[in-house]
C-alpha positions as CSV (number, residue, x, y, z in Angstrom):
1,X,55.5,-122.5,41.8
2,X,55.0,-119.3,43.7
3,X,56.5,-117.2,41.0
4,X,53.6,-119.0,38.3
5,X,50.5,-118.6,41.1
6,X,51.7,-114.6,41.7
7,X,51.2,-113.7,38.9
8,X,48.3,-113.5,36.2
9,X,48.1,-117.5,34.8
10,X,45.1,-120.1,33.4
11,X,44.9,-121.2,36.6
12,X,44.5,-119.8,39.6
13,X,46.5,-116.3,40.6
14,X,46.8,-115.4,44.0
15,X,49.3,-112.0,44.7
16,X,50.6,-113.5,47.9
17,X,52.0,-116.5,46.4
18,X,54.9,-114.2,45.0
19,X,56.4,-114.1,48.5
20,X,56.9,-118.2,48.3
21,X,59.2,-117.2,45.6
22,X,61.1,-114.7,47.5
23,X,61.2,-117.2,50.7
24,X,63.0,-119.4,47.9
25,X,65.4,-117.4,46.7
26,X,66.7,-115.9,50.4
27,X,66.9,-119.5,51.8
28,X,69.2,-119.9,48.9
29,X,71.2,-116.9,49.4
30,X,71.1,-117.5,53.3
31,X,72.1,-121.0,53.6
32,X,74.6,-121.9,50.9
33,X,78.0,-121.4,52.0
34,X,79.8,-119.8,48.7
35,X,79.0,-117.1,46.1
36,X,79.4,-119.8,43.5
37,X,76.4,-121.7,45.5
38,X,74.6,-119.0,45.5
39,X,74.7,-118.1,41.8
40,X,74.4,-121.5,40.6
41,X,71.4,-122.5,42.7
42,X,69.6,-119.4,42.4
43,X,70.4,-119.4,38.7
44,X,68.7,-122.8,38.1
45,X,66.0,-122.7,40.6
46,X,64.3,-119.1,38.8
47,X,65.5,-119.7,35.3
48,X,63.0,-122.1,35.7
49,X,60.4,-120.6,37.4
50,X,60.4,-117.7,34.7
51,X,60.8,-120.3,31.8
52,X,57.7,-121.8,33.0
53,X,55.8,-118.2,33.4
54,X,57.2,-117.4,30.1
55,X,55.3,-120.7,28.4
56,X,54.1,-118.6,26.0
57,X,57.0,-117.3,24.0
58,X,56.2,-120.4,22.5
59,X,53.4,-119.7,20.5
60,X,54.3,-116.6,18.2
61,X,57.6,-118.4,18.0
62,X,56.2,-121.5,16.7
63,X,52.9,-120.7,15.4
64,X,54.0,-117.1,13.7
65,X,57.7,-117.5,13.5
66,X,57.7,-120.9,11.6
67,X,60.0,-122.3,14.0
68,X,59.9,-126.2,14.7
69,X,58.3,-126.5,18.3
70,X,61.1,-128.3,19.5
71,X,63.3,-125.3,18.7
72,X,60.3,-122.8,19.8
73,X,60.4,-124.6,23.5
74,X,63.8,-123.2,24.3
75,X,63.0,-119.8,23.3
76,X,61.1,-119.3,26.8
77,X,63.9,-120.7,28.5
78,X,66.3,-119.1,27.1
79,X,64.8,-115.5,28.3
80,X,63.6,-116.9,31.5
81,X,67.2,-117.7,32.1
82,X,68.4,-114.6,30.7
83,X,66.2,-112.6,33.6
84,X,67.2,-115.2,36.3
85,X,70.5,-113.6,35.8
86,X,69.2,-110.6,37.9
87,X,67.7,-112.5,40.5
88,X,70.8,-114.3,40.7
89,X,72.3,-110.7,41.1
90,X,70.0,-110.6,43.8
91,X,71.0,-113.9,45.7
92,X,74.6,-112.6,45.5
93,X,74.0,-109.8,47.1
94,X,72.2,-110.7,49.9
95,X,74.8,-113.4,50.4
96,X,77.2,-110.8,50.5
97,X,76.0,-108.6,53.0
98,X,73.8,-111.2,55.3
99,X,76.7,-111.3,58.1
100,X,77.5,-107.9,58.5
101,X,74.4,-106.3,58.5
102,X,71.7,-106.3,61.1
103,X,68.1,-108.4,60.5
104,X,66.6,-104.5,60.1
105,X,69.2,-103.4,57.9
106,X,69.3,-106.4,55.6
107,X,65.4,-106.3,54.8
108,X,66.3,-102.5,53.9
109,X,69.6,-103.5,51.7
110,X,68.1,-106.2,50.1
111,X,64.3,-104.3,49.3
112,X,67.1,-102.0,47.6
113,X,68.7,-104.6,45.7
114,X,65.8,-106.1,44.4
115,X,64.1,-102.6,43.0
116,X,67.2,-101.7,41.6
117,X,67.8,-104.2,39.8
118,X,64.1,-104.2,38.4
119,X,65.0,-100.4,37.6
120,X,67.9,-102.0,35.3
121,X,65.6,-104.3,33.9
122,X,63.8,-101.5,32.4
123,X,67.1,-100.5,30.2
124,X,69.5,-103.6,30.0
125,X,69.6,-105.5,26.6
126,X,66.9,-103.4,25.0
127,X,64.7,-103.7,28.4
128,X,62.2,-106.3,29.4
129,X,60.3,-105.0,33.0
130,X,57.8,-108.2,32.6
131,X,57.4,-110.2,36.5
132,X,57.6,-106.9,38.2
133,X,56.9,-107.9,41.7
134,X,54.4,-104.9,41.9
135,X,53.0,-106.5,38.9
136,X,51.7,-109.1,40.7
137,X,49.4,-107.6,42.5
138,X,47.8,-105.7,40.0
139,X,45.2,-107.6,39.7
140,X,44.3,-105.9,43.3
141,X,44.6,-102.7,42.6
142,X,43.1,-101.3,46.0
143,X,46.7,-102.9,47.1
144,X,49.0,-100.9,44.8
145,X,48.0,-97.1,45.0
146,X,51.2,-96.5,46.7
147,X,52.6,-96.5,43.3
148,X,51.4,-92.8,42.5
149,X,54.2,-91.8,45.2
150,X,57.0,-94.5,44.8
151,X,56.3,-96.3,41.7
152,X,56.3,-99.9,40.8
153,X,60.1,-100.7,41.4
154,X,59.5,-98.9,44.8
155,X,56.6,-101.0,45.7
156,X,58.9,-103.7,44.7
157,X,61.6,-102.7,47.0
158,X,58.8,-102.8,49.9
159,X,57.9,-106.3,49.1
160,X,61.0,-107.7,49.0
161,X,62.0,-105.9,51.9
162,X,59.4,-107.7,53.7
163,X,60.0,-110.9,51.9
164,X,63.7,-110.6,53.3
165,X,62.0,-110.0,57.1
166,X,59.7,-113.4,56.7
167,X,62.7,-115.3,55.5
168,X,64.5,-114.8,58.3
169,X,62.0,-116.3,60.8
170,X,62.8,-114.2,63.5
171,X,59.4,-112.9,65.0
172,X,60.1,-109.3,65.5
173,X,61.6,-109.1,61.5
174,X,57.9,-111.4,60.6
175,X,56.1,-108.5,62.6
176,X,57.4,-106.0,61.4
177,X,57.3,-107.2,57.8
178,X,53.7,-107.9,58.1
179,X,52.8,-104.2,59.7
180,X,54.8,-102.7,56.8
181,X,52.9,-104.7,54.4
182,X,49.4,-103.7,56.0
183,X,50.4,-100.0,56.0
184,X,51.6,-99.9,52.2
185,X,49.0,-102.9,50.8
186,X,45.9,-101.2,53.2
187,X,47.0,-97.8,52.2
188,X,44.9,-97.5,48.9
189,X,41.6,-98.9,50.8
190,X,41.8,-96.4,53.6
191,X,42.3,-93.0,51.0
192,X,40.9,-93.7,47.7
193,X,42.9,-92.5,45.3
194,X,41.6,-89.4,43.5
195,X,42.4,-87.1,40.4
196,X,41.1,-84.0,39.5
197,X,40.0,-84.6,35.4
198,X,40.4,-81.3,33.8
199,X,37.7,-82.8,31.4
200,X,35.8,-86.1,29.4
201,X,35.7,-87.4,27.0
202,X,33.8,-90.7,25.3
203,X,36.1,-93.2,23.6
204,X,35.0,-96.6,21.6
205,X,37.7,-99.1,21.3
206,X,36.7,-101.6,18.8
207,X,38.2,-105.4,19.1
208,X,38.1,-107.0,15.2
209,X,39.3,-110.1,16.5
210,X,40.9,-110.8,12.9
211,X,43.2,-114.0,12.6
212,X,46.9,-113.7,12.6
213,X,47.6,-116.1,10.5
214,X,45.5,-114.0,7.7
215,X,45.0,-110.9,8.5
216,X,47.9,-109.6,5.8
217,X,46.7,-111.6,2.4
218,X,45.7,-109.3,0.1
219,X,42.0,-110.9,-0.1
220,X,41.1,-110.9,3.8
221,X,42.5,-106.9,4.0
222,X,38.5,-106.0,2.7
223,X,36.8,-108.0,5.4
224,X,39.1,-106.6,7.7
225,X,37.9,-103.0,7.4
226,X,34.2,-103.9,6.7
227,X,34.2,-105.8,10.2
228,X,36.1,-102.7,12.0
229,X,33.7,-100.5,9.7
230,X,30.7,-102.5,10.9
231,X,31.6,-102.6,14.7
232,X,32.3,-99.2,14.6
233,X,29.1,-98.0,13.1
234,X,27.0,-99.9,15.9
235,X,29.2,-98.5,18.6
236,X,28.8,-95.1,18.0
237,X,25.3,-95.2,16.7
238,X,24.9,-96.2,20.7
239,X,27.6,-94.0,22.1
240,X,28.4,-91.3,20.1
241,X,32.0,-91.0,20.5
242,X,34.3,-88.0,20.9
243,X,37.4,-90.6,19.4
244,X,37.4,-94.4,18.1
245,X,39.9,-96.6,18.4
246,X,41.1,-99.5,16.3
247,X,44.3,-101.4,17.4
248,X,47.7,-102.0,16.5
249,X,48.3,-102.4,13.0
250,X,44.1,-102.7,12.6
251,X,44.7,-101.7,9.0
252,X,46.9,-104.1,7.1
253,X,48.0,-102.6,4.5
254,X,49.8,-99.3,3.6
255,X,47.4,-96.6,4.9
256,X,49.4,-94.0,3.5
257,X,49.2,-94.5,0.0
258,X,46.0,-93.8,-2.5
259,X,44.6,-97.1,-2.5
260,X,41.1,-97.7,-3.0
261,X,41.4,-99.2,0.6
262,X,42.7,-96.3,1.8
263,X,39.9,-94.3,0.6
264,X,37.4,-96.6,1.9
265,X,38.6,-95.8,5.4
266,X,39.1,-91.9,4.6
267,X,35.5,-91.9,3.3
268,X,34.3,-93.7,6.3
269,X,35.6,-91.4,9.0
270,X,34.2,-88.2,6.7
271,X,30.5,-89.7,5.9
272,X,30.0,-90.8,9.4
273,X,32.0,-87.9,11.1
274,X,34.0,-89.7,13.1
275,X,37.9,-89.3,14.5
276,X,39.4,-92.4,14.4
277,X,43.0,-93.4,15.9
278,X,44.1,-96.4,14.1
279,X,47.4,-98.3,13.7
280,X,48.8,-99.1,10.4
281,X,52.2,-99.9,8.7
282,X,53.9,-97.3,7.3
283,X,57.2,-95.9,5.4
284,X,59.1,-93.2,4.9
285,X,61.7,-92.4,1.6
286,X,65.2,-91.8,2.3
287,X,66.5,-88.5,0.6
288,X,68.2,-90.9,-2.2
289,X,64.6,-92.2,-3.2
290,X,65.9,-95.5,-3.3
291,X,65.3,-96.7,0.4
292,X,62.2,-96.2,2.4
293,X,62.6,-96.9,6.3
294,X,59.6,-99.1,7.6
295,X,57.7,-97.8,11.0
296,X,54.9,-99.1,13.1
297,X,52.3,-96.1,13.0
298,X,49.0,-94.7,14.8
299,X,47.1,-92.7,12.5
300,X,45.0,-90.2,14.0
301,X,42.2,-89.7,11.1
302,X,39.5,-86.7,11.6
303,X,36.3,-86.3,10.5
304,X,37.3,-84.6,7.7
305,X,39.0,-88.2,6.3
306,X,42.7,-86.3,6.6
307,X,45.3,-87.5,8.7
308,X,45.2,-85.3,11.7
309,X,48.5,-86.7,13.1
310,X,50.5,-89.7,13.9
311,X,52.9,-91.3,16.3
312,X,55.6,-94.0,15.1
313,X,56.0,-96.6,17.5
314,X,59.5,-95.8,19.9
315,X,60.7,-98.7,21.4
316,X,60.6,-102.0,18.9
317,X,60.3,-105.7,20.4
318,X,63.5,-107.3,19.9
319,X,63.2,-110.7,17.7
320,X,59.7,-109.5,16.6
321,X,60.3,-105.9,14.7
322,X,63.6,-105.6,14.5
323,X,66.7,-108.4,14.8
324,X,69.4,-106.8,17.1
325,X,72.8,-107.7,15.1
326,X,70.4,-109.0,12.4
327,X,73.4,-109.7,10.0
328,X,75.7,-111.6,12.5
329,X,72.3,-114.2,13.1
330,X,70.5,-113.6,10.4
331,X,68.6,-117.2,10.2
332,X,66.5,-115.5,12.6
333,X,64.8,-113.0,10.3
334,X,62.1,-115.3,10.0
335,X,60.8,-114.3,13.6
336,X,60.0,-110.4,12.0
337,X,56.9,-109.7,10.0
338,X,57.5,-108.3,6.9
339,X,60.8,-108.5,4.7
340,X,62.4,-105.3,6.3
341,X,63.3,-104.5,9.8
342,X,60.9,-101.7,11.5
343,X,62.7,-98.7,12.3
344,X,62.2,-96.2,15.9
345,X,59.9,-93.7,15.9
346,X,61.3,-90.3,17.7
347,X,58.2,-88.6,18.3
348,X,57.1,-88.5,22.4
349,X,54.7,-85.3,22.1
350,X,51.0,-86.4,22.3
351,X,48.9,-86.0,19.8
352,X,46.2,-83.5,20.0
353,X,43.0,-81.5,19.3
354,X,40.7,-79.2,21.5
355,X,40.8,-81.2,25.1
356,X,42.5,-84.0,23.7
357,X,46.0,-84.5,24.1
358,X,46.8,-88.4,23.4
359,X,50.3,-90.3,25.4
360,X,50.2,-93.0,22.6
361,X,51.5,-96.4,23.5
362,X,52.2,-99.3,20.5
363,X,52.3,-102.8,21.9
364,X,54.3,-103.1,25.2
365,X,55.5,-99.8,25.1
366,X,53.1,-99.8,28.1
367,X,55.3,-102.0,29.8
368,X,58.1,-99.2,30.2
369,X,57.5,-96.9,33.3
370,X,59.5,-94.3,31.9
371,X,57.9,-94.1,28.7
372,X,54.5,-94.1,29.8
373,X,56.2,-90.8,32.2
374,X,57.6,-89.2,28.7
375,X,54.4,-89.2,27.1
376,X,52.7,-87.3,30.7
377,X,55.7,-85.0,31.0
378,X,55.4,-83.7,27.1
379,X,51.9,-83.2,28.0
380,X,49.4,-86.0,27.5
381,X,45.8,-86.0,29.5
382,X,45.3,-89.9,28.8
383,X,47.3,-92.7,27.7
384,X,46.4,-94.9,24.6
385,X,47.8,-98.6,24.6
386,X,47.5,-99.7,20.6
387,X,47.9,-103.5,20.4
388,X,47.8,-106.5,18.6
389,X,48.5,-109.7,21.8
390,X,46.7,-112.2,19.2
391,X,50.5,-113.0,18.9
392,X,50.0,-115.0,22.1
393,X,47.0,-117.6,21.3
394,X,44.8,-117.9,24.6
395,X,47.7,-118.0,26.8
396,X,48.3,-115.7,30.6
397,X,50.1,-112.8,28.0
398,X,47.3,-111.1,27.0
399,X,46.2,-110.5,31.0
400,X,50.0,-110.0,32.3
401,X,50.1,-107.3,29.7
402,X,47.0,-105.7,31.0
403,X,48.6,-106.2,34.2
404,X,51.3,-103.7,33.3
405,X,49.0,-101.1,31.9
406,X,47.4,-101.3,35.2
407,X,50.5,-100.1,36.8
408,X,51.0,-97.2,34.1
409,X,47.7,-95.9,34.9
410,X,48.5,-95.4,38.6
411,X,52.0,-94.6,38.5
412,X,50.9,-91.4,36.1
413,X,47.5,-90.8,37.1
414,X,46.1,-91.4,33.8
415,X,43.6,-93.6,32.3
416,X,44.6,-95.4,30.0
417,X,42.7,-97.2,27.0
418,X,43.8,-100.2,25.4
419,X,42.6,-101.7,22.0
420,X,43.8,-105.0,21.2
421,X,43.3,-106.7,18.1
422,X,42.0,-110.0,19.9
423,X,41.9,-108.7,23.5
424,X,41.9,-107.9,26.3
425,X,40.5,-104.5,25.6
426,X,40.2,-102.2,28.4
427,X,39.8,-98.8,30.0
428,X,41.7,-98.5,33.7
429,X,41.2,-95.4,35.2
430,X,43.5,-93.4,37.4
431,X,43.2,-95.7,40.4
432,X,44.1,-98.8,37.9
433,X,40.5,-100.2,38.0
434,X,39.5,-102.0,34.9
435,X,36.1,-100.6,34.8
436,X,35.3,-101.9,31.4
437,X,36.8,-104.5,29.3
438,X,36.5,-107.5,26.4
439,X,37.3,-111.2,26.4
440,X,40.2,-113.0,24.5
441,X,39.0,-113.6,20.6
442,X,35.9,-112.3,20.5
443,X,34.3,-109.3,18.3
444,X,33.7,-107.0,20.4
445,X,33.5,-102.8,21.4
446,X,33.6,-101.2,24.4
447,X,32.7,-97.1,24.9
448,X,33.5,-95.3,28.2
449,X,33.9,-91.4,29.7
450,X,37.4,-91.4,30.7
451,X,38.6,-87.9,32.3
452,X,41.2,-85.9,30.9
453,X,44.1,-85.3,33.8
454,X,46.4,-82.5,33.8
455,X,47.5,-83.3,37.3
456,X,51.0,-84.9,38.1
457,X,51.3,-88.2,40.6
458,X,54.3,-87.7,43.0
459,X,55.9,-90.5,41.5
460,X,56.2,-88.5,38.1
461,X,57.8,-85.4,39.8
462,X,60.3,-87.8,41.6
463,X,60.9,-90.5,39.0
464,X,64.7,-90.4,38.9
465,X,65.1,-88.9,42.8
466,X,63.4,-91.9,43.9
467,X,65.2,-94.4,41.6
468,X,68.6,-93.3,42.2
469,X,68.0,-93.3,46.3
470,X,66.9,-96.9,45.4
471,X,70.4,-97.4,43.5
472,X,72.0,-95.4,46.1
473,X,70.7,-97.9,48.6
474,X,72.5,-101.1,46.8
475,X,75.7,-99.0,47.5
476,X,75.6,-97.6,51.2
477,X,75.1,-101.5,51.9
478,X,78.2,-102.5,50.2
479,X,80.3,-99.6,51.5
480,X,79.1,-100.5,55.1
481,X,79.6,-104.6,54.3
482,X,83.0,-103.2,53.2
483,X,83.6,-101.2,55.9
484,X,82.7,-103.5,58.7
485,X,84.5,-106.6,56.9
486,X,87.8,-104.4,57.1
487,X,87.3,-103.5,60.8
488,X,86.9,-107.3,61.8
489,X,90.0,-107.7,60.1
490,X,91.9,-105.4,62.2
């Protein structure tokens, strides 16, 4: 259970526990005497672990999706069995070159390994870089500022590195394992991590805590806004803010078109002078006018009541806006909301006015290292994470997810705001503190200063440098396994 108790859970989570996990899967990969052991074992013995930290896939599948629950059970195993595949990856490897490399040089090789294939992760079959190991001690995040200079898959390869060093049992590898640890972990309580903010500004992210299960029938859409119009009018009375923000899909209905609805909201934002980023469905015509393509927007509305701006949500959640080969399996079309598939947005430049300049996140876009780095590199001073994790019931997703923006924030430098529909709202600043944040289901809103950065992390600058030495790693091990293999042979 070291994989469930490192990482956030109802439980209990404890960082440290993710290295009984590791001591797992090297035993396997250092004591079974074939490849075909190796796979099979290390197959089985984390598809389950991530099956069981991947309970629940269950709930929008069942709940939301319509699916029977006995059906809905063996949707998180399938994709904890799916990602077991890379720690399997893993195991192999390390089976592979445990004989001919030295105890030093296999904690190096495998550290390698393990980031790269987290790196991969990021990009194979759509992507899915959930259970990062740095991930896991997020929830410290004193322990993680390395990540503005190597980034989460390079904190990873340090920790498995080290993992590799304690699984050996040898009390120089154990040593030195646990001095690299104290150097790296330590490292972020000794220097403090600063940024120099260019600026500040006061957000309000407002939490409407509206029910999935309603939130799109025609008669709940007017309580929807009057709560979010309601919250938002005792926030700011309070705060004053420079922007509000309402979460994924807030509005749900068709933002975009004259409604009265519509007009509500426009009239809102002008009477009480107030910018307000919200999310929203929306369409766009094809050139025959008989088509439309579907997207999942942010509206940026100013105080005018005009659309300032928006940003169409990039990189769609497989099985949930989109169905990859949806004709070949389309029984499955039941797990997407709405009657059409949602289409990619394509625009990464932030969206801005006077100091502002917005990196704008749907969902678990936030999840994506490199997209969170496109959004900083075209420009943004602070990261918005638009959500909607009420998909998840009172389950460890919501606070896994917040987890990963954690990361983002200190891998960019950023601070980064989320606004969730049903929680966790948050704002993380540079350093990945969660200096303010809401509860799961609850009406709530929050108001902060966040700075506005202009600075870039290391990790930015060397993004790819650093993640292709990491790849580069995985193959100087091979070519020297390899190489010394063919010299014992001679």
């Amino acid at each position: 259970m070291g994989l469930y108790f490192g990482f956030a859970n109802p439980i209990y989570h404890f960082p440290p526990f993710f290295f009984l996990f590791l001591l797992g899967l090297n035993r396997i990969a250092l004591d079974s005497d074939s490849a075909g052991q190796v796979f099979v074992r290390s197959w089985l013995a984390t598809g389950l672990a991530f099956s069981v930290c991947l309970y629940w896939i269950v709930v929008p599948v069942h709940q939301f999706g319509g699916f029977p629950l006995v059906l809905a059970l063996f949707c998180p195993v399938l994709l904890g069995f799916c990602i077991a595949l890379f720690s399997s990856a893993y195991a192999l490897f390390v089976s592979t070159v445990k004989k001919s490399s030295s105890w030093l040089l296999l904690g190096v090789f495998s550290g390698c390994a393990w980031s790269g294939l987290e790196f991969i992760r990021e990009y194979a079959l759509t992507g899915f870089p959930w259970f990062l190991a740095a991930q896991s001690f997020a929830v410290w995040p004193e322990s993680i500022q390395a990540v503005s200079i190597i980034g989460s898959y390079g904190l990873g390869m340090i920790l498995a590195a080290c993992g590799m060093w304690f699984s050996l049992g040898k009390v120089k590898s154990s040593l030195l394992g646990a001095g690299v640890l104290a150097v790296v972990l330590g490292y972020g309580y000794l220097i403090p991590g600063k940024v120099l903010e260019t600026g500040q500004a006061r957000f309000l992210a407002v939490q409407g805590n509206i029910d999935q299960t309603l939130k799109w029938e025609e008669k709940i859409q007017r309580m929807t806004i009057d709560k979010y119009f309601n919250l938002t009018l005792d926030g700011s009375s309070r705060y004053s803010p420079d922007l509000v923000i309402w979460p994924e899909t807030a509005l749900p209905f068709y933002f975009q078109e004259a409604t009265e609805l519509s007009h509500m909201v426009r009239n809102f934002a002008q009477e009480n002078q107030l910018n307000i980023l919200t999310g929203s469905p929306a369409y766009r015509m094809d050139p025959d006018g008989v088509g439309y393509s579907l997207y999942n927007r942010a509206f940026w509305i100013d105080a005018d009541g005009f659309v300032h701006d928006y940003y169409d949500k990039e990189h769609l959640v497989p099985f949930g806006e989109y169905v990859p080969l949806g004709r070949f399996i389309p029984f499955l079309d039941s797990l997407v909301e709405g009657e059409l598939d949602f289409s990619p947005g394509t625009q990464k430049t932030p969206l801005t006015r006077d100091d502002l300049a917005l990196g704008v996140l749907i969902c678990y876009e936030i999840i994506f290292p490199n997209l969170a780095r496109q959004r900083v590199a075209k420009g943004s001073n602070i990261l918005i994470n638009l959500s909607n994790d009420a998909w998840f019931g009172s389950t460890s997703a919501p606070e896994q997810h917040l987890h990963l923006g954690v990361l983002r924030a200190v891998e960019q430098g950023r601070y980064v705001i989320r606004a969730t529909n049903t929680g966790i709202s948050a704002f993380i600043d540079p350093g990945g503190r969660v200096y303010k944040r809401t509860g799961l289901f609850e009406d709530a809103y929050i108001s902060a200063q966040a700075g506005l950065v202009d600075s870039k992390t290391l990790y930015h600058r060397l993004y790819w440098f650093i993640n292709i030495l990491l790849l580069m790693g995985v193959f100087v091990s091979l070519f020297i396994h390899y190489h010394n293999v063919r010299s014992s042979q001679k």
